[in-house]
PQR file with spaces between the fields and no chain letter, atoms N, CA, C, O and H, PARSE charges and radii, in Angstrom:
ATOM       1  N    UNK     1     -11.468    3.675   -3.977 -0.4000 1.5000
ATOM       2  CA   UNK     1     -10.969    4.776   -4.774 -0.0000 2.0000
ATOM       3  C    UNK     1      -9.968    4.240   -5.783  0.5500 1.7000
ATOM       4  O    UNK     1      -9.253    3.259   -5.579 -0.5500 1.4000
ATOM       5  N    UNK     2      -9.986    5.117   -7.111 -0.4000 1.5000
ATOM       6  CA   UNK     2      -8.800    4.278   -8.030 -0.0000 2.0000
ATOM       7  C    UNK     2      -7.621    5.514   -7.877  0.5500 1.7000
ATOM       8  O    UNK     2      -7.574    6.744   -7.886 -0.5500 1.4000
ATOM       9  H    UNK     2     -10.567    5.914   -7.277  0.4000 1.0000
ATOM      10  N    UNK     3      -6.789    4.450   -7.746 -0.4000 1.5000
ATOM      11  CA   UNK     3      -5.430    5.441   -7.814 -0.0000 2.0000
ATOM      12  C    UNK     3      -4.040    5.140   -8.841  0.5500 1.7000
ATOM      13  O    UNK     3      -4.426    4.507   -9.824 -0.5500 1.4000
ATOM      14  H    UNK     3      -6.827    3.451   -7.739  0.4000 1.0000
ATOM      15  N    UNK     4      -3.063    5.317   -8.875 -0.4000 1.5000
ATOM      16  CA   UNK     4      -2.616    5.164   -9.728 -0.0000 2.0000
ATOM      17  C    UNK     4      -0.915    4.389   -9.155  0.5500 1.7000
ATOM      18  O    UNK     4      -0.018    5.112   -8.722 -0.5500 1.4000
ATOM      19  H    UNK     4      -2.749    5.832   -8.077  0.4000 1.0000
ATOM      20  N    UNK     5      -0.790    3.094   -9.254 -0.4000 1.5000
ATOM      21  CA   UNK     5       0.372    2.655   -8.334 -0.0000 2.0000
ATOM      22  C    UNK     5       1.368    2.262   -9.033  0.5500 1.7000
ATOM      23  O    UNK     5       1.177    1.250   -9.707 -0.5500 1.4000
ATOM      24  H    UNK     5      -1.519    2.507   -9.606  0.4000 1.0000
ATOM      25  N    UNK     6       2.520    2.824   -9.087 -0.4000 1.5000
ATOM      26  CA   UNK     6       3.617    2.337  -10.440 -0.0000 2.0000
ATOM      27  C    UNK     6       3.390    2.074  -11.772  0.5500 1.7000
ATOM      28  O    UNK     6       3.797    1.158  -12.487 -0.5500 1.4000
ATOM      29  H    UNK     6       2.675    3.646   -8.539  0.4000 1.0000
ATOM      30  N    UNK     7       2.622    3.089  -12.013 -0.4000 1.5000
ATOM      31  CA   UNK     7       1.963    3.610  -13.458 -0.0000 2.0000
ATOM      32  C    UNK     7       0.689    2.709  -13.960  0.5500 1.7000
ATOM      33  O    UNK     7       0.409    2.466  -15.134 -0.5500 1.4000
ATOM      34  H    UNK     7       2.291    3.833  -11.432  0.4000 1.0000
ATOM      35  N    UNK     8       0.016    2.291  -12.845 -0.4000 1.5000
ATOM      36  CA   UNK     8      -0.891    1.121  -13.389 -0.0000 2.0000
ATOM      37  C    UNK     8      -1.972    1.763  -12.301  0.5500 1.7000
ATOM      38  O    UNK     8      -1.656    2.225  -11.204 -0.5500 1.4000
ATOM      39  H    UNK     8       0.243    2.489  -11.891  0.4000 1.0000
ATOM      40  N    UNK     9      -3.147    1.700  -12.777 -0.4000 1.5000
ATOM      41  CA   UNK     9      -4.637    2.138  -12.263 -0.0000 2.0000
ATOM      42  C    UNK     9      -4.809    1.228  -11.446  0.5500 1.7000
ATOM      43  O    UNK     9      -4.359    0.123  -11.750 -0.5500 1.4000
ATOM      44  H    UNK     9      -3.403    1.325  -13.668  0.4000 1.0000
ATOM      45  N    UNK    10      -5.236    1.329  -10.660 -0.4000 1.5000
ATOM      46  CA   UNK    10      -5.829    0.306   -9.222 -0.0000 2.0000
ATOM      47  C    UNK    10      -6.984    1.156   -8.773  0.5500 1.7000
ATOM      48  O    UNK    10      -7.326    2.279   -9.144 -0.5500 1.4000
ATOM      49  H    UNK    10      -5.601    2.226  -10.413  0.4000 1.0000
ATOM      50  N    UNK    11      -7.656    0.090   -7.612 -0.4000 1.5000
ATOM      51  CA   UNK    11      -8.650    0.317   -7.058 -0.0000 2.0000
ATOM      52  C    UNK    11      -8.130   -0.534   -5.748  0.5500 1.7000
ATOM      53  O    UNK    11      -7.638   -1.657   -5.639 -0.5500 1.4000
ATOM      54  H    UNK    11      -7.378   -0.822   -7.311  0.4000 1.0000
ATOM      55  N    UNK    12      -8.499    0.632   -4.683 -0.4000 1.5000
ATOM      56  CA   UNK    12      -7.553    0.176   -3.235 -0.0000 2.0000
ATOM      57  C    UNK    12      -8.720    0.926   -2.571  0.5500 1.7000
ATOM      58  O    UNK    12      -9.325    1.922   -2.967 -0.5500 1.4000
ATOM      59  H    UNK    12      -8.899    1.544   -4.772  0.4000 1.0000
ATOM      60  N    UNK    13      -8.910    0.044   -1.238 -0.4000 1.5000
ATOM      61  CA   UNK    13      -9.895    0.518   -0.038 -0.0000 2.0000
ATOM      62  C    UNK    13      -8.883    1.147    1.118  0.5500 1.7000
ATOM      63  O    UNK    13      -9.201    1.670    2.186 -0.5500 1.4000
ATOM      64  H    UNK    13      -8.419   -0.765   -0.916  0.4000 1.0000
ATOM      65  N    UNK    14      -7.487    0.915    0.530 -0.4000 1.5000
ATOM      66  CA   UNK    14      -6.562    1.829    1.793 -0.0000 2.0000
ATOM      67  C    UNK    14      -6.835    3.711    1.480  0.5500 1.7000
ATOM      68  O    UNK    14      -6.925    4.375    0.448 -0.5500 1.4000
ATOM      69  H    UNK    14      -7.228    0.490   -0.338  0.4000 1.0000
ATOM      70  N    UNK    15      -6.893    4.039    2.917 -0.4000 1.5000
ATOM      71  CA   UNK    15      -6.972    5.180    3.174 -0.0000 2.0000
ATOM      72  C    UNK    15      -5.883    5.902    3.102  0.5500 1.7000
ATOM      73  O    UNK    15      -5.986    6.981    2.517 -0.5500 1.4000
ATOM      74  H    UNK    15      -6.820    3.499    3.755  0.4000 1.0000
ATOM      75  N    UNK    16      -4.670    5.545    3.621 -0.4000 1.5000
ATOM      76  CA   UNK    16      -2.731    6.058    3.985 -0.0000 2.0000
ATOM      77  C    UNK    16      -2.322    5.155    3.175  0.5500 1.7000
ATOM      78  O    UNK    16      -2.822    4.151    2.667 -0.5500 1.4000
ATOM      79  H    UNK    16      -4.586    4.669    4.095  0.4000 1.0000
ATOM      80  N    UNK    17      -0.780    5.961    3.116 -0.4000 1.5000
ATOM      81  CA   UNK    17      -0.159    5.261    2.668 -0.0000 2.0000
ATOM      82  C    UNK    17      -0.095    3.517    3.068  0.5500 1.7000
ATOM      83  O    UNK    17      -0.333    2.477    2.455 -0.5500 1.4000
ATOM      84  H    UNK    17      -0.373    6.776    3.529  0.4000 1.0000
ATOM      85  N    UNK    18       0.396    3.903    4.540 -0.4000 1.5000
ATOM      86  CA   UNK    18       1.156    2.694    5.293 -0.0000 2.0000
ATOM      87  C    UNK    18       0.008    1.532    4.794  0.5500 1.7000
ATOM      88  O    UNK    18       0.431    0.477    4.322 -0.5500 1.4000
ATOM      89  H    UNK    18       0.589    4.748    5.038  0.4000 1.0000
ATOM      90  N    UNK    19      -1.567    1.784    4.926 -0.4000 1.5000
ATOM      91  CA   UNK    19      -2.538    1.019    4.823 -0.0000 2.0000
ATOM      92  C    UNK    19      -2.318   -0.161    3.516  0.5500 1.7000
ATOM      93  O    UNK    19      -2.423   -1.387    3.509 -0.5500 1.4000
ATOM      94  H    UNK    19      -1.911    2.641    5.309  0.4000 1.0000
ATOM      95  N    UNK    20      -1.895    1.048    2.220 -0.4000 1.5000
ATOM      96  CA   UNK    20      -1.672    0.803    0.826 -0.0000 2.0000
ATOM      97  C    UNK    20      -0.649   -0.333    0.929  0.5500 1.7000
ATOM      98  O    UNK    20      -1.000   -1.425    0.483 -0.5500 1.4000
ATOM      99  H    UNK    20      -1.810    2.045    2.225  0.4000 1.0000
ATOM     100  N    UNK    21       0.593   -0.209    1.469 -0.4000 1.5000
ATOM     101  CA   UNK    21       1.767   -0.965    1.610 -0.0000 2.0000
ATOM     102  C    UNK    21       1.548   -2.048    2.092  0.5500 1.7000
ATOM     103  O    UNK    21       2.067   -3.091    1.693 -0.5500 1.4000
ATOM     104  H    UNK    21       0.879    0.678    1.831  0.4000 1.0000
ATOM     105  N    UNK    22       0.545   -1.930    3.252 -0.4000 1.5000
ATOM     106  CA   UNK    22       0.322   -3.433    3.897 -0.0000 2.0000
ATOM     107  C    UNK    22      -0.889   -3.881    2.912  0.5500 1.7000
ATOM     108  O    UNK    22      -0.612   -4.985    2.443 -0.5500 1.4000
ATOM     109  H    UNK    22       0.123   -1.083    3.576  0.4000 1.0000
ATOM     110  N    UNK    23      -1.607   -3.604    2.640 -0.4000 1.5000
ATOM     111  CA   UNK    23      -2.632   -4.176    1.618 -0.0000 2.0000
ATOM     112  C    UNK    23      -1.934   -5.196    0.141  0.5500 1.7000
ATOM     113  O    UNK    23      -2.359   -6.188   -0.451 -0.5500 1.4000
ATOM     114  H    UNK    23      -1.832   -2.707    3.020  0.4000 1.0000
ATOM     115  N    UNK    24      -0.446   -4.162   -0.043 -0.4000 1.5000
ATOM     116  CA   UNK    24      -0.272   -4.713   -1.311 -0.0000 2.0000
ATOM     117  C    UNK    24       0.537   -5.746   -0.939  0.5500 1.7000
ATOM     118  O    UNK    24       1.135   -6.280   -1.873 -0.5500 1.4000
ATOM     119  H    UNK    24      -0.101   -3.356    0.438  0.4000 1.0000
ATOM     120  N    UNK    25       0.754   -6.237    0.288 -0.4000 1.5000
ATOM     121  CA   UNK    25       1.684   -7.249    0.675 -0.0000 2.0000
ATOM     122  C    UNK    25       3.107   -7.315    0.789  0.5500 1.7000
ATOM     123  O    UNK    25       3.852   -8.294    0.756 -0.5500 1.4000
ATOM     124  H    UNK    25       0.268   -5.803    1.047  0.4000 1.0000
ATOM     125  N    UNK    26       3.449   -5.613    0.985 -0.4000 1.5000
ATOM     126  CA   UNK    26       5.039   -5.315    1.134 -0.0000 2.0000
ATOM     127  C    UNK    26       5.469   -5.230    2.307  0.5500 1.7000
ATOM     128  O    UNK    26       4.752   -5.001    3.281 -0.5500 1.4000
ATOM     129  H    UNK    26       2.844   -4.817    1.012  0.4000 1.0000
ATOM     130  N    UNK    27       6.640   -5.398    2.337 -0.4000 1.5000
ATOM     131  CA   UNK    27       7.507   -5.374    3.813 -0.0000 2.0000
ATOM     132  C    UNK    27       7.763   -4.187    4.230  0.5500 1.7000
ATOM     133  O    UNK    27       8.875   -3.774    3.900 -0.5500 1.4000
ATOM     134  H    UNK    27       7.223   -5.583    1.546  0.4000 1.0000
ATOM     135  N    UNK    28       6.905   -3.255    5.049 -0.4000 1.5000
ATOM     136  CA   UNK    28       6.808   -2.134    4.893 -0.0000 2.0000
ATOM     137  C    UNK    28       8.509   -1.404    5.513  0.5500 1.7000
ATOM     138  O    UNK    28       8.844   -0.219    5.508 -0.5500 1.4000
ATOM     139  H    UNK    28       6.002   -3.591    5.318  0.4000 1.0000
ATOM     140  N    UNK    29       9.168   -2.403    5.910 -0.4000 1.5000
ATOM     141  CA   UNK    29      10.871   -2.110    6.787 -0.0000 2.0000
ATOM     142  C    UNK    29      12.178   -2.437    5.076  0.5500 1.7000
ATOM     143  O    UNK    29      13.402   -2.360    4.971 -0.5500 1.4000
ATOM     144  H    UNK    29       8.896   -3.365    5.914  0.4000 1.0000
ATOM     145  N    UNK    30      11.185   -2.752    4.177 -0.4000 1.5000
ATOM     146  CA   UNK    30      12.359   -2.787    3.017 -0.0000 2.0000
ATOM     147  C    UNK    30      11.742   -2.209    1.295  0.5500 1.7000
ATOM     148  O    UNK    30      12.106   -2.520    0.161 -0.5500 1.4000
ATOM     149  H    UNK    30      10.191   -2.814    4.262  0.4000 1.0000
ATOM     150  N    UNK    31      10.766   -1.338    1.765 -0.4000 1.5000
ATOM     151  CA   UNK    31      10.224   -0.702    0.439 -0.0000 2.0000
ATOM     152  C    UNK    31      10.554    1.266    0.312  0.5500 1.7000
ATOM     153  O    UNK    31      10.168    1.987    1.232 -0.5500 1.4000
ATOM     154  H    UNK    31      10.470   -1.086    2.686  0.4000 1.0000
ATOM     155  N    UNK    32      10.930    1.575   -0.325 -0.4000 1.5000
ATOM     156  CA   UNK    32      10.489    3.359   -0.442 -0.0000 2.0000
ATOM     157  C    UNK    32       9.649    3.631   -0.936  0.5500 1.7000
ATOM     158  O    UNK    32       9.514    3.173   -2.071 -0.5500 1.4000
ATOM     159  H    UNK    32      11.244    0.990   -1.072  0.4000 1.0000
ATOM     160  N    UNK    33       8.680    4.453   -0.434 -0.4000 1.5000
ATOM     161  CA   UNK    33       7.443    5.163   -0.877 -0.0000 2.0000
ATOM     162  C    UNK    33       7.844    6.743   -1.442  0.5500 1.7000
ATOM     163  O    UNK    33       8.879    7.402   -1.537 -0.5500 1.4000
ATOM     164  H    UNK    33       8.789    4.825    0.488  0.4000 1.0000
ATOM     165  N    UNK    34       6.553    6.918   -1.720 -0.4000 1.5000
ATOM     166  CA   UNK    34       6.323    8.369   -2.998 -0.0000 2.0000
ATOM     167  C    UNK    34       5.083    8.486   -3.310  0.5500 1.7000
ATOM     168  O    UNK    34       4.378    7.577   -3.748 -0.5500 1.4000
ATOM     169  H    UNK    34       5.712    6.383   -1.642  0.4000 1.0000
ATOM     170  N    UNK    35       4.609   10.098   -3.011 -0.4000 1.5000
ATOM     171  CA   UNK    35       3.282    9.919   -3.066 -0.0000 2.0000
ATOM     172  C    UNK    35       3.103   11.370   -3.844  0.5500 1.7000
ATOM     173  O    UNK    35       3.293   12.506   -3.410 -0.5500 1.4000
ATOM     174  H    UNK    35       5.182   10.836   -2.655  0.4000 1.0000
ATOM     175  N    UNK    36       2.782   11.040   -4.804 -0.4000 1.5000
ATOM     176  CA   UNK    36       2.197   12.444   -5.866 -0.0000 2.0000
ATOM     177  C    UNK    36       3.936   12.999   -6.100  0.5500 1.7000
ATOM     178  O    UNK    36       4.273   14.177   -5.983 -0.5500 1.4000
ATOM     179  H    UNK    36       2.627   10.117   -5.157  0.4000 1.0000
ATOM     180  N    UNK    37       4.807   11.952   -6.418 -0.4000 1.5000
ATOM     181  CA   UNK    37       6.281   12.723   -6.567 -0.0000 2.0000
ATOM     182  C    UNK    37       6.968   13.257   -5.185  0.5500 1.7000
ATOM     183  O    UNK    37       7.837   14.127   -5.225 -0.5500 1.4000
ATOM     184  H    UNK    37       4.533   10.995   -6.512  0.4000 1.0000
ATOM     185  N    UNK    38       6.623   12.812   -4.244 -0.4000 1.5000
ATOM     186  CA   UNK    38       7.079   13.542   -3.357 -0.0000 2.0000
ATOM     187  C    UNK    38       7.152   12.202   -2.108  0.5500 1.7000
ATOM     188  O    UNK    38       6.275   11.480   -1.633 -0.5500 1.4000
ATOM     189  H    UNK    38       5.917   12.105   -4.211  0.4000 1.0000
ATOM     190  N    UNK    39       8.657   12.306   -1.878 -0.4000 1.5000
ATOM     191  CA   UNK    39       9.012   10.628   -1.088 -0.0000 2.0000
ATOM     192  C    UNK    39       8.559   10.751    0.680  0.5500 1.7000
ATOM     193  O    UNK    39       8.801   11.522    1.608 -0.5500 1.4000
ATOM     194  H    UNK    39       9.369   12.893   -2.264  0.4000 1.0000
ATOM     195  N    UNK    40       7.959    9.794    0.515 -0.4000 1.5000
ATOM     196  CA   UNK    40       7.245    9.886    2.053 -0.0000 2.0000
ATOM     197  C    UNK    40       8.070    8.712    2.913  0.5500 1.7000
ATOM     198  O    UNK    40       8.116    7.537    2.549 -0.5500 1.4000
ATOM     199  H    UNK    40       7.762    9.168   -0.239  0.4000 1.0000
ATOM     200  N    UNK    41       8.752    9.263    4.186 -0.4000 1.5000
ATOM     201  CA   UNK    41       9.427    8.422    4.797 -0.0000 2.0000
ATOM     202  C    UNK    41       8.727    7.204    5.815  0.5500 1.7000
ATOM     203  O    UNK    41       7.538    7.235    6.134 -0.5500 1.4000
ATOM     204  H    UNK    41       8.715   10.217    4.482  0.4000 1.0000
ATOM     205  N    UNK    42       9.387    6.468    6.119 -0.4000 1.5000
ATOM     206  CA   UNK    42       8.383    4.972    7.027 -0.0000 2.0000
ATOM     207  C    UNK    42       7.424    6.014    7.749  0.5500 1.7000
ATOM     208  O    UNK    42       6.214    6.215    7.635 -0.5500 1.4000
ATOM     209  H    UNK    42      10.353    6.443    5.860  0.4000 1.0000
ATOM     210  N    UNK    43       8.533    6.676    8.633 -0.4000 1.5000
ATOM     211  CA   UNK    43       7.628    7.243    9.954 -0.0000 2.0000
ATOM     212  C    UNK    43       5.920    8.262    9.864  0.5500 1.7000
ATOM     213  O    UNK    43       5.092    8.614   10.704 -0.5500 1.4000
ATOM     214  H    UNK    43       9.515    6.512    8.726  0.4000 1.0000
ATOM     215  N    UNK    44       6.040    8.389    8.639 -0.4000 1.5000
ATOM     216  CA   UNK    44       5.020    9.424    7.854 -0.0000 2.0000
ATOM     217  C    UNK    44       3.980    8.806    7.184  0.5500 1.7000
ATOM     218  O    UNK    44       2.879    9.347    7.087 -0.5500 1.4000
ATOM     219  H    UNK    44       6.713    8.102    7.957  0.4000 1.0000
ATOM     220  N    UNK    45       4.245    7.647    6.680 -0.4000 1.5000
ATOM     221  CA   UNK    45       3.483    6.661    5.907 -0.0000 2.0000
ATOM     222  C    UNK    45       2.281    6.876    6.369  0.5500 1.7000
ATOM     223  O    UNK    45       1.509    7.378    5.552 -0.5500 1.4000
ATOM     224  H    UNK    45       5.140    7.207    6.758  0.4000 1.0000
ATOM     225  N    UNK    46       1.589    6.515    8.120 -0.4000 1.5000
ATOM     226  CA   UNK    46       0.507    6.338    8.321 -0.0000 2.0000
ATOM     227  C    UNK    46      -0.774    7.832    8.412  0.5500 1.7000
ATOM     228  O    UNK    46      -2.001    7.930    8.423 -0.5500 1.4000
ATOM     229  H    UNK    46       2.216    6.108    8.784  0.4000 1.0000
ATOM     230  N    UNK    47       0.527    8.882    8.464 -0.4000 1.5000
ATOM     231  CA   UNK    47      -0.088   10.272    8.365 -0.0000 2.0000
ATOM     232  C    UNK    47      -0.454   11.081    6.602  0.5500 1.7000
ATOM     233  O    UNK    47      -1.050   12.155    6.532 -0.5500 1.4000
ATOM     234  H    UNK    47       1.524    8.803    8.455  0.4000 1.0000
ATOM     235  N    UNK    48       0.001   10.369    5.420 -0.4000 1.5000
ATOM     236  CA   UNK    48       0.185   10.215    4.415 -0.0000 2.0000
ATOM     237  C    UNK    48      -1.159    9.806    3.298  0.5500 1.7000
ATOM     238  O    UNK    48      -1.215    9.078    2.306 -0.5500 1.4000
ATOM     239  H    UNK    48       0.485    9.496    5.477  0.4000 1.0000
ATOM     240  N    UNK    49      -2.116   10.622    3.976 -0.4000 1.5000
ATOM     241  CA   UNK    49      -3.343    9.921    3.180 -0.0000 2.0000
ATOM     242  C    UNK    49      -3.827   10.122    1.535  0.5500 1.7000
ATOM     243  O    UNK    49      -3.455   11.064    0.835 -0.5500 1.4000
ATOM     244  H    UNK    49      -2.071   11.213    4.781  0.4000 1.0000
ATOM     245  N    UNK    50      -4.610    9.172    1.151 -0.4000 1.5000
ATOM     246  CA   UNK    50      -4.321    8.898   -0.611 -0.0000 2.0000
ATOM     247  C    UNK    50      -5.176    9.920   -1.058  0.5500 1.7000
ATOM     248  O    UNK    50      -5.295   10.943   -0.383 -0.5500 1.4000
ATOM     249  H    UNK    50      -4.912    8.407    1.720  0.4000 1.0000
ATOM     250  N    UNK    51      -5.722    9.785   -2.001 -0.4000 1.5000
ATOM     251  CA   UNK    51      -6.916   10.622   -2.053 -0.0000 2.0000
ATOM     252  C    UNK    51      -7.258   10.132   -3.381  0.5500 1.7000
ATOM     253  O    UNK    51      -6.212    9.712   -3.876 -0.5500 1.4000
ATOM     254  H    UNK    51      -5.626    8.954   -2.549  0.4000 1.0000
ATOM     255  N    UNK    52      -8.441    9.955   -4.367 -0.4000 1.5000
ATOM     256  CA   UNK    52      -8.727    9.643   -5.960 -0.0000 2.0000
ATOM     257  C    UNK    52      -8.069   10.281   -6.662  0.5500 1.7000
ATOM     258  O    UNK    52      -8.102   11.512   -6.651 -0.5500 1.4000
ATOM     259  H    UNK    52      -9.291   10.296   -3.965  0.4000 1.0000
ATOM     260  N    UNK    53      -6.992    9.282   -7.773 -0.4000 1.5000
ATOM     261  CA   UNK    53      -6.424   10.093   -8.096 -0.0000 2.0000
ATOM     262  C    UNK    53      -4.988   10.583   -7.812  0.5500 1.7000
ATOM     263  O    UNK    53      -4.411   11.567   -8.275 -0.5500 1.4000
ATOM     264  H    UNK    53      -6.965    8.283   -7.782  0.4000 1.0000
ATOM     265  N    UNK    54      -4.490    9.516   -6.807 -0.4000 1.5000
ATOM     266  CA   UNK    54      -3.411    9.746   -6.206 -0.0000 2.0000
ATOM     267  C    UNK    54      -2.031    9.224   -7.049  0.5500 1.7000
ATOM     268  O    UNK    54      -2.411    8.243   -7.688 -0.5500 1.4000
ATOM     269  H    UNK    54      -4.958    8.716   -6.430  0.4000 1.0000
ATOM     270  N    UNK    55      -0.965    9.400   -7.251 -0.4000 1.5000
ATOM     271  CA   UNK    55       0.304    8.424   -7.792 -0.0000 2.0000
ATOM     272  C    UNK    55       0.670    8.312   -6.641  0.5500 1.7000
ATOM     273  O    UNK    55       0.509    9.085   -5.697 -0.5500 1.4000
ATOM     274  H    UNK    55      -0.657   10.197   -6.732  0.4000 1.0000
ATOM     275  N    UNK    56       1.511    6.692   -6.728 -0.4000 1.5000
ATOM     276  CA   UNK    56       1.969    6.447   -5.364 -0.0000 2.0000
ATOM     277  C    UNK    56       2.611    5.491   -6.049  0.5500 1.7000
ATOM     278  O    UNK    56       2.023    4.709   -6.795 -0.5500 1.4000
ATOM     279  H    UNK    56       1.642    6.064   -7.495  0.4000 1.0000
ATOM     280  N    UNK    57       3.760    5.485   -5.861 -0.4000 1.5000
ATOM     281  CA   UNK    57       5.048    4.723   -5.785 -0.0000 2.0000
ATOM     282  C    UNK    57       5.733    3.815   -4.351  0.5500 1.7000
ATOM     283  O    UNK    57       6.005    4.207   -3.216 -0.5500 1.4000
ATOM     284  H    UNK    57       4.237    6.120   -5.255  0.4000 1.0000
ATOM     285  N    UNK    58       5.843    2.546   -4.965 -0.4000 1.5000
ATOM     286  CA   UNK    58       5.945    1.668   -3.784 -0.0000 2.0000
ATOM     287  C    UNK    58       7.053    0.678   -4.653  0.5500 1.7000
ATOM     288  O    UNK    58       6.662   -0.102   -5.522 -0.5500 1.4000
ATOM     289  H    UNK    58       5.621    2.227   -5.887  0.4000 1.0000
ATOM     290  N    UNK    59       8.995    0.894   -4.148 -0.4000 1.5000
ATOM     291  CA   UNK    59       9.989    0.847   -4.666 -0.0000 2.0000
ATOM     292  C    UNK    59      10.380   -0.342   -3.618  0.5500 1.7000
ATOM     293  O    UNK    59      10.184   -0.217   -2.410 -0.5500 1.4000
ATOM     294  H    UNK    59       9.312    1.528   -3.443  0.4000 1.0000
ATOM     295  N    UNK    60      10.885   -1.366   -4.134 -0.4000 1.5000
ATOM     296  CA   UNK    60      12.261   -2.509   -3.163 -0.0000 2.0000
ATOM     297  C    UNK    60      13.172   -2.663   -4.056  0.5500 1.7000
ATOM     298  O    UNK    60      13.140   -2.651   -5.286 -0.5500 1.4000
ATOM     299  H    UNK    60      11.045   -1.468   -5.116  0.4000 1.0000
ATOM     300  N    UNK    61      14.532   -2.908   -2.794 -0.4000 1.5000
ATOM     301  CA   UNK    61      15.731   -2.875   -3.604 -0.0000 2.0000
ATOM     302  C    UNK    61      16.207   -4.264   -4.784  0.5500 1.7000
ATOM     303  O    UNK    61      16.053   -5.442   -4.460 -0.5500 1.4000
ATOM     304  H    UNK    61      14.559   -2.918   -1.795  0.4000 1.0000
ATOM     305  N    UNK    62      16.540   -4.020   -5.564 -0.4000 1.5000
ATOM     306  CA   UNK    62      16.698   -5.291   -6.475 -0.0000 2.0000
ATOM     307  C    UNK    62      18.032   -6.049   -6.160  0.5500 1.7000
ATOM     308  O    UNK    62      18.912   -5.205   -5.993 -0.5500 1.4000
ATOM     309  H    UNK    62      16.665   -3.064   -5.826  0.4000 1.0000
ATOM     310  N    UNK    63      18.464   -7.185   -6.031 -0.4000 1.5000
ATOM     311  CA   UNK    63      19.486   -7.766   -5.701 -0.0000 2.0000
ATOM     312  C    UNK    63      20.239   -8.330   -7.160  0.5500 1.7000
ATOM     313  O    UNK    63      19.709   -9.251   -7.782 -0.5500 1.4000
ATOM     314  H    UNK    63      17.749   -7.871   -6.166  0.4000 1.0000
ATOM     315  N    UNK    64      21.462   -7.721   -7.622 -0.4000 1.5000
ATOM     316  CA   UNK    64      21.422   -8.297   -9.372 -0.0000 2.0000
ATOM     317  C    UNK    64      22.906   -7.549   -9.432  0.5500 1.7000
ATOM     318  O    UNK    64      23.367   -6.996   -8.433 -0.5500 1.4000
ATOM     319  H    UNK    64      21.893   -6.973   -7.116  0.4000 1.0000
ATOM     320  N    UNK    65      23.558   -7.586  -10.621 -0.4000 1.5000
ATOM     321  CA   UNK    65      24.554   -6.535  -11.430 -0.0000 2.0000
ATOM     322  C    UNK    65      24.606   -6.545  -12.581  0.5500 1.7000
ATOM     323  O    UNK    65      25.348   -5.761  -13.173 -0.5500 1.4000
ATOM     324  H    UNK    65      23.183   -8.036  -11.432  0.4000 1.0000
């Protein structure tokens, strides 16, 4: 399915979120998620499914000043 991940079109075989996160190679204990604008917490991630068409935001903290 293509979806739409930090403003960039993809094509992902994850079903959930959590799936998406581990697919894209994130640390799923130091990223915030967001799915269609609406922030989905760790514990929810795997109940959180995408659908065509989805925005999904996948945020880590930046270390800088």
């Amino acid at each position: 399915m293509q979806i739409e991940l930090n403003g960039e079109r993809i094509e992902t075989g994850a079903a959930s979120l959590d799936a998406l996160v581990e697919e894209r190679g994130h640390d799923a204990g130091s990223v915030a998620t967001a799915l269609d604008g609406a922030f989905v917490p760790r514990p929810l991630r795997a109940a959180a499914m995408l659908r065509d068409g989805a925005r999904v935001e996948i945020l880590s903290p930046m270390q800088g000043g």
